[in-house]
C-alpha positions as CSV (number, residue, x, y, z in Angstrom):
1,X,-39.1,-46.2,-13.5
2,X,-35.3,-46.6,-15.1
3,X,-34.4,-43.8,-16.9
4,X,-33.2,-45.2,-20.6
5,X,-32.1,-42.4,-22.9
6,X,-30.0,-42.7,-26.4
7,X,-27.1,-40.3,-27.3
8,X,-25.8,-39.8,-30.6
9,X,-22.4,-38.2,-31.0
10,X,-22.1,-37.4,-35.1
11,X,-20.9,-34.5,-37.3
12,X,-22.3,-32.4,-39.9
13,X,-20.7,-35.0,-42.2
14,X,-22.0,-38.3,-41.5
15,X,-24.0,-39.3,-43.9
16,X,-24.8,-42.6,-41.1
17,X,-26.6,-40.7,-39.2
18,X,-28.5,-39.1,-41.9
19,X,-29.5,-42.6,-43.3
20,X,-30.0,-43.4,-39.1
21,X,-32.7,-40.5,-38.9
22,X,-35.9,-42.6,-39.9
23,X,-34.5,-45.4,-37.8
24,X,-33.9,-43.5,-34.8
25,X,-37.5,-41.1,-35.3
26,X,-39.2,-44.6,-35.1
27,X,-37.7,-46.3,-32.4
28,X,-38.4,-43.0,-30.4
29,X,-42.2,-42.7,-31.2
30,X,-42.8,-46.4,-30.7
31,X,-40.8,-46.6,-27.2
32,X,-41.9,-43.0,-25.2
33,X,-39.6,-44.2,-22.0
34,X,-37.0,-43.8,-24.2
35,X,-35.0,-40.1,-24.7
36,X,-32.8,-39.5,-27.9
37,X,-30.5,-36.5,-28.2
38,X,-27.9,-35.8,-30.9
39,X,-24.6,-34.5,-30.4
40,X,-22.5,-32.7,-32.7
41,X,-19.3,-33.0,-31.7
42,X,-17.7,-29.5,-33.3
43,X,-20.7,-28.1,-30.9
44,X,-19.8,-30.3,-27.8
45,X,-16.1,-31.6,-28.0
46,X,-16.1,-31.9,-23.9
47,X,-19.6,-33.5,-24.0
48,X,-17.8,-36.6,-25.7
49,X,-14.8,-36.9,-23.5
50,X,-17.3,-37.2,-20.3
51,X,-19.3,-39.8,-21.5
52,X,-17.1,-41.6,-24.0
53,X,-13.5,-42.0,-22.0
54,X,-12.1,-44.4,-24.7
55,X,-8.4,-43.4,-26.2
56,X,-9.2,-45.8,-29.5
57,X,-11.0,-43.8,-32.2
58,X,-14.7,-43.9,-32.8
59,X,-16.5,-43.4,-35.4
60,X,-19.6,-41.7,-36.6
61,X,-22.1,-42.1,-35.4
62,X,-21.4,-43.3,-32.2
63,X,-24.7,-43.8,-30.4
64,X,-24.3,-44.6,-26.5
65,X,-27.2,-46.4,-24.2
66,X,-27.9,-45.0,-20.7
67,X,-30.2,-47.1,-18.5
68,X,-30.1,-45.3,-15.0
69,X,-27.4,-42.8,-15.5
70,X,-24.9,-45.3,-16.5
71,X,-23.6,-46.5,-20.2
72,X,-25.4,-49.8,-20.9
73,X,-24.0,-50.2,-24.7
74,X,-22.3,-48.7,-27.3
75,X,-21.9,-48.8,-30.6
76,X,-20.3,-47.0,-33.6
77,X,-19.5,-46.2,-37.0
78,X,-22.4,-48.3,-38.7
79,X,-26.1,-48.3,-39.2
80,X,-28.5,-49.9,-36.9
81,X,-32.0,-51.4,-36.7
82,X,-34.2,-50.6,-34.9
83,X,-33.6,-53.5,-32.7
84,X,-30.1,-52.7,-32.2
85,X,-30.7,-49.2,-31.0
86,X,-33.1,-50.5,-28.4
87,X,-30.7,-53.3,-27.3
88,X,-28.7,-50.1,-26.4
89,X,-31.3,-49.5,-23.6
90,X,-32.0,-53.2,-22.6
């Protein structure tokens, strides 16, 4: 089986990701294959710059798909279905 995981890169500030929370809590208890871990970024500034090797800006959140290890979509700066976050992971 493909390992298909979600990671959200926010600050204490975003009130996205706050709105996202529900969203995000569902997608996860509906779909069990897939992982979801938030990053803070004033927690893990080097966290970002491994996985997210981009010089133009992103916002928050940014919530990057991994299917096998390897980014499979990205997105950033809005709010997103359900739907969306999954097509992260398709």
């Amino acid at each position: 089986m493909v390992s298909k995981e979600i990671i959200e890169f926010t600050n204490k500030d975003s009130e996205i990701s706050k709105t996202m929370e529900p969203i995000v809590e569902e997608l996860v208890s509906h779909n069990p294959d897939i992982s979801y871990t938030r990053v803070n970024e004033e927690d893990e500034p080097e966290l970002r710059k491994l996985i997210i090797n981009s010089k133009q800006a992103v916002n928050h959140p940014c919530f990057v798909g991994l299917v096998g290890g390897k980014i499979s979509g990205m997105s950033s700066g809005m709010t997103l279905s359900k739907q969306d976050l999954e097509s992260l992971v398709s």
